[in-house]
BALUMRO-802586 format. One line per field, with one value per residue (C-alpha): residue in one letter; chain; z, y, x. Coordinates in pm, whole numbers, padded with zeros to 5 digits. Last residue first. Layout:
BEGIN
code = c(A, ...)
unit = c(A, ...)
zz = c(Z, ...)
yy = c(Y, ...)
xx = c(X, ...)
//
This chain:
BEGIN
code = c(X, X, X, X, X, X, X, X, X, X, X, X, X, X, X, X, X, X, X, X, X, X, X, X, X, X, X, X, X, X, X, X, X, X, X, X, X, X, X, X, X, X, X, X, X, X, X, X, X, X, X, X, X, X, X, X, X, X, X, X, X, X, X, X, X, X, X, X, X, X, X, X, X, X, X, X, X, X, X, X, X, X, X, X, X, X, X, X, X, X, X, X, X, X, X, X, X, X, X, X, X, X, X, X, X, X, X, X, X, X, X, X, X, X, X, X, X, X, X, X, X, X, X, X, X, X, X, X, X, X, X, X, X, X, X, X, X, X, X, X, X, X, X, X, X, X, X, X, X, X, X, X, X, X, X, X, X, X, X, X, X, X, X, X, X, X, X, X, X, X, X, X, X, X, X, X, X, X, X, X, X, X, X, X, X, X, X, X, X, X, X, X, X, X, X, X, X, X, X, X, X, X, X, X, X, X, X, X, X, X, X, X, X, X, X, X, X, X, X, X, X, X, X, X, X, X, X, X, X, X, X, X, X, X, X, X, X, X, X, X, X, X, X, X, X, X, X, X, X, X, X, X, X, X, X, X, X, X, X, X, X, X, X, X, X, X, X, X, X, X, X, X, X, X, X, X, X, X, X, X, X, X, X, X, X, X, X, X, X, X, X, X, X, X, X, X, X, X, X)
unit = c(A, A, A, A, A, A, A, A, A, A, A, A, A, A, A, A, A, A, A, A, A, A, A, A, A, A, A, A, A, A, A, A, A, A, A, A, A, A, A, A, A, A, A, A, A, A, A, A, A, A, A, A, A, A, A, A, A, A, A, A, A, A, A, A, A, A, A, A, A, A, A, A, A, A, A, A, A, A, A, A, A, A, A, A, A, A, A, A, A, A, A, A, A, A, A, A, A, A, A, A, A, A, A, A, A, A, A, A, A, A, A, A, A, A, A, A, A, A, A, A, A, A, A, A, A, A, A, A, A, A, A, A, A, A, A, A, A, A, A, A, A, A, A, A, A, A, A, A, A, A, A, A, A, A, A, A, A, A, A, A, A, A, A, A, A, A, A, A, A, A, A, A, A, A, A, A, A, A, A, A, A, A, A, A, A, A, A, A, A, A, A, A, A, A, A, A, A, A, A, A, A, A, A, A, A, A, A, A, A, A, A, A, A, A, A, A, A, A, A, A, A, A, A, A, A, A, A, A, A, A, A, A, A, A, A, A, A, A, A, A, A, A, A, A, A, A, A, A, A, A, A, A, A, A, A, A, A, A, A, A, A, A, A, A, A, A, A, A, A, A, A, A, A, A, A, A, A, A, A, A, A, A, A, A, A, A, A, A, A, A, A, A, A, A, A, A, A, A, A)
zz = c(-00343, -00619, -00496, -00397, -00150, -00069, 00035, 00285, 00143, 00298, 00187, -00148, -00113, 00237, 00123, -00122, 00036, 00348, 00054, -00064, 00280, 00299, 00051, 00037, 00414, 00395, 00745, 00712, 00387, 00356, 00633, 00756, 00429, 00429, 00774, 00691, 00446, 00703, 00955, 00725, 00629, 00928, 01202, 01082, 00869, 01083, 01399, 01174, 01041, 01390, 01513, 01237, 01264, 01667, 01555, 01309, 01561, 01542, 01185, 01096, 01328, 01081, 00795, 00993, 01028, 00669, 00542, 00786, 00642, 00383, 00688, 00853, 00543, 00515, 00870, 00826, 00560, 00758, 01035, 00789, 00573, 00943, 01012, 00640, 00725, 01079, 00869, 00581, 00882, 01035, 00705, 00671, 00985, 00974, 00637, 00785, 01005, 01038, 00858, 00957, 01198, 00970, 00670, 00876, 00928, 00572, 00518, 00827, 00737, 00340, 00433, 00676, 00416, 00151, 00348, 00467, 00114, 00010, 00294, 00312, -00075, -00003, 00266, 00007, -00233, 00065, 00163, -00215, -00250, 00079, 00026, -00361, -00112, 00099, -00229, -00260, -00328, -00601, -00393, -00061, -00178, -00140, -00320, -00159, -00475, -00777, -01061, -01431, -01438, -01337, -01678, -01829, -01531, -01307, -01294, -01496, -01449, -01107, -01170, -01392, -01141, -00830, -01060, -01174, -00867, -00709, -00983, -01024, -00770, -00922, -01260, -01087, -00939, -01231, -01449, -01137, -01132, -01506, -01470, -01212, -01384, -01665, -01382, -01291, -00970, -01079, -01271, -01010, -00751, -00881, -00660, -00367, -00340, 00059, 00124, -00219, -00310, 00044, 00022, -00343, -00191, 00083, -00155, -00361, -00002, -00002, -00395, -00272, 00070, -00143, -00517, -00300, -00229, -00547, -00710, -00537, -00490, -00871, -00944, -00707, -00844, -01185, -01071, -00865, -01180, -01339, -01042, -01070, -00769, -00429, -00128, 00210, 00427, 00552, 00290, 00030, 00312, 00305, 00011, -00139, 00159, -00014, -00350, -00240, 00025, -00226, -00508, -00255, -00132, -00496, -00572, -00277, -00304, -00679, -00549, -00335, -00599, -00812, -00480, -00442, -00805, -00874, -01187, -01049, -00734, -00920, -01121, -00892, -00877, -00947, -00629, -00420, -00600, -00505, -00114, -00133, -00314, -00005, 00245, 00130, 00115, 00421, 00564, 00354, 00461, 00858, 00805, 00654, 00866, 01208, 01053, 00984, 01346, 01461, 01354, 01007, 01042, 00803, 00523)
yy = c(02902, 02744, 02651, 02996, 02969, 03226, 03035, 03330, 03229, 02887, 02821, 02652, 02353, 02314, 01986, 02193, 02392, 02198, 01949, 02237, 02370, 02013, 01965, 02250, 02228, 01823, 01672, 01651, 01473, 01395, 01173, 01110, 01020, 00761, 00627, 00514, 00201, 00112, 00079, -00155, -00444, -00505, -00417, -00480, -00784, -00908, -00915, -01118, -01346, -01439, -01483, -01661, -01866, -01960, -02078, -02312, -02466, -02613, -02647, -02324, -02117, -02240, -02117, -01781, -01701, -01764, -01550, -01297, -01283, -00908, -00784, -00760, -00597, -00329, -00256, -00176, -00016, 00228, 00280, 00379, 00630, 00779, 00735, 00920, 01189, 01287, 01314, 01597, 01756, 01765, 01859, 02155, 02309, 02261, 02433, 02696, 02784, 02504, 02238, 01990, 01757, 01725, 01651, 01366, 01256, 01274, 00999, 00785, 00769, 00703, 00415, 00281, 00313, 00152, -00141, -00229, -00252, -00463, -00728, -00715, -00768, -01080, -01172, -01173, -01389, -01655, -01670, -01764, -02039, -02151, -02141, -02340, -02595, -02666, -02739, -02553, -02253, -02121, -02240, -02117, -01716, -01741, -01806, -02085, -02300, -02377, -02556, -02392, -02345, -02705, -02891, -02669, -02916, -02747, -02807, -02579, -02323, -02305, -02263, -02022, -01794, -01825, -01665, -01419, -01321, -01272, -01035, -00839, -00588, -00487, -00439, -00202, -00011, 00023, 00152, 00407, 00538, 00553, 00795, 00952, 01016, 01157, 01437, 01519, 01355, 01325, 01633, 01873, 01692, 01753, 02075, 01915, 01583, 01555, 01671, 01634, 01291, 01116, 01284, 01098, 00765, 00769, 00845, 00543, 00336, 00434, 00315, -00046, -00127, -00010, -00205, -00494, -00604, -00425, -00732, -01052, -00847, -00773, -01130, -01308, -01125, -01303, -01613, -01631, -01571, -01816, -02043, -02051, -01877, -02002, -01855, -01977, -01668, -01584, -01622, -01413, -01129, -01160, -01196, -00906, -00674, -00804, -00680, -00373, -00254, -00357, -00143, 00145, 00093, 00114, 00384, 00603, 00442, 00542, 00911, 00962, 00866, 01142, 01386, 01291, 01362, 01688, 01739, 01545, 01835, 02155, 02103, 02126, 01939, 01627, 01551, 01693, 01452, 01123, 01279, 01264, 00914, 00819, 00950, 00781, 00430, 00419, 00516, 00225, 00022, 00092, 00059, -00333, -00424, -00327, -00515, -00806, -00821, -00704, -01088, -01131, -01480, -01758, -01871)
xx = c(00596, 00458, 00172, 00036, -00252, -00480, -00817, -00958, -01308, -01299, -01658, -01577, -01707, -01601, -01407, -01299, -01112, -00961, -00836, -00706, -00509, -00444, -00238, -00007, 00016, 00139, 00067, -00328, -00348, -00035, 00120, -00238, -00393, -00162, -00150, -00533, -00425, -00148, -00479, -00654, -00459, -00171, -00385, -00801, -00702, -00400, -00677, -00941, -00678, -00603, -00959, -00989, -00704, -00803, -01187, -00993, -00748, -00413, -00284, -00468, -00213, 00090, -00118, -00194, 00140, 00218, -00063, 00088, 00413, 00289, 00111, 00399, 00540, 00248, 00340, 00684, 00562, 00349, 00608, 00877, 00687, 00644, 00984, 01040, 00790, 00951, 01307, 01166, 00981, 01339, 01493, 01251, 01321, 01674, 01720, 01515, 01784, 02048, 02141, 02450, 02242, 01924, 02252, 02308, 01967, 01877, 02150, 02063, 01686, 01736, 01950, 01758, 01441, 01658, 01776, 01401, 01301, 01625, 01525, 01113, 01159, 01403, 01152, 00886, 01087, 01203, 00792, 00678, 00955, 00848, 00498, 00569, 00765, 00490, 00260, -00105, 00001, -00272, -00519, -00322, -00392, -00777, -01111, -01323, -01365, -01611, -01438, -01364, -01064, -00982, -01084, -00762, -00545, -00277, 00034, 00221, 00014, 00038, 00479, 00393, 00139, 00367, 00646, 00477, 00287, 00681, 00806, 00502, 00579, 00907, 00767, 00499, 00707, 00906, 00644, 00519, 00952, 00867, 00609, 00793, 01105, 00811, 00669, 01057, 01235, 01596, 01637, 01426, 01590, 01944, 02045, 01830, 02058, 02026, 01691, 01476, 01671, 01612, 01255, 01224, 01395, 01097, 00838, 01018, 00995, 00612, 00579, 00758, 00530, 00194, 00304, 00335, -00012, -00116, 00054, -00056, -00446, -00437, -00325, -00543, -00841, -00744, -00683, -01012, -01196, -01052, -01086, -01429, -01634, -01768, -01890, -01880, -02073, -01703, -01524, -01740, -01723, -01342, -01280, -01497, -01316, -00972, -01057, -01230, -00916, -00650, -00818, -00842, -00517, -00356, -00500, -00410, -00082, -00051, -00206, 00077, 00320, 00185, 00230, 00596, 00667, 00530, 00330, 00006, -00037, 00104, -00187, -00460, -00793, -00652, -00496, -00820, -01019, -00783, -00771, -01192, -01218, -00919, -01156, -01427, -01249, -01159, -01487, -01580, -01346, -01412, -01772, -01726, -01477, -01715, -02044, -01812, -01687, -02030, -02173, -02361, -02546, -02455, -02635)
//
């Protein structure tokens, strides 16, 4: 058994300070109605979700990696498929937050059409369906070569198992840099549009396009992270074909940048930057303390 070093001691209290905060923010969303009846606040919540799945799943790995623990493959699969998914379901939901603000700014007579509590229901179906798309495929084309007897072997649980062929990493990479691709488009897209109209508003128009336009470079920042992180299992392959100590130093520093700190931008874009949300978040975090709580949501 291996000795527990302050780079695991570190990843541990950074998830679960993580992982507190987003409990706290997934409360807070259910303690008011306007909150999961308004469309960018239920996709909120999916990314909430979804991080702290992603951060659990991914924190198991790691620790079980580094003290060389085995599990059956079935089981393996399975976490594989939630991590393959939920992996993507952050990057697409935050460019559908981004489409939503694109919709709210610059379409704002057909938002309330557009962006209703059941177009967001399916908008979360889509999501989904979209994120799938590449596990799928890695998943059949496992499954039809590997053995029944092999389910049930002990391994080191991580993505190259189930890719264990150069061209199966290829055909993985060329699907997540299509994603990176249309994702990317959308964003710029969203950006230039909003910006135009920031240029043509004026009053408090103005005002609330330019907080409208900070939120989507901010929404930009944190996926542009989330697909970093998304090519750095391909960076650290290439890095593992020259020295061990060097990939996990490597995968250590993608961890902690391209894992954890997009996870945290999150509660910073609406946790603090949203009024409606934080003023109750600020309430009942207090417990009820802030007397002066006089908030009308729907204002």
């Amino acid at each position: 058994m291996r000795s527990i070093n302050y780079q695991v001691i570190l990843v541990q209290v950074l998830v679960l300070l993580f992982l507190c905060i987003n409990f706290m923010l997934i409360t807070t969303f259910f303690m008011k109605d306007f909150f999961y009846t308004t469309m960018r606040y239920i996709l909120f919540a999916v990314t909430l979700l979804s991080d702290c799945l992603m951060l659990s799943l991914t924190n198991l790995l790691l620790v079980m990696s580094y003290f060389r623990l085995t599990m059956q493959l079935w089981l393996c699969l399975i976490i594989y498929i939630l991590t393959a998914v939920y992996n993507l379901v952050t990057p697409v939901t935050l460019t559908a937050m981004t489409l939503e603000r694109y919709v709210a700014i610059c379409m704002p007579l057909r938002h309330a059409e557009l962006c209703s509590t059941r177009s967001a229901l399916r908008c979360i179906l889509i999501i989904h369906g979209l994120s799938s798309v590449p596990c799928i495929v890695v998943v059949l084309v496992f499954f039809a070569s590997a053995s029944v007897s092999s389910y049930k072997q002990y391994t080191l649980c991580s993505v190259e198992v189930f890719v264990p062929q150069n061209w199966q990493s290829l055909l993985r990479s060329a699907m997540i840099q299509f994603y990176f691709l249309i994702l990317c488009f959308a964003v710029i897209f969203s950006y230039v549009k909003i910006m135009q109209v920031a240029k043509a508003a004026s009053g408090e128009n103005k005002k609330s396009t330019s907080k409208g336009l900070r939120t989507v470079i901010l929404h930009a920042f944190q996926l542009l992270l989330c697909l970093i992180q998304l090519c750095c299992p391909f960076v650290e392959a290439a890095v593992l074909q020259i020295d061990f100590m060097l990939y996990v130093n490597v995968r250590y520093f993608n961890y902690i940048t391209f894992m954890l700190a997009p996870r945290c931008l999150s509660p910073l874009i609406y946790g603090l930057r949203d009024e409606k949300f934080f003023r109750v978040l600020k309430y009942y975090a207090l417990c009820g303390l802030y007397k002066k709580f006089l908030f009308n949501l729907t204002n």
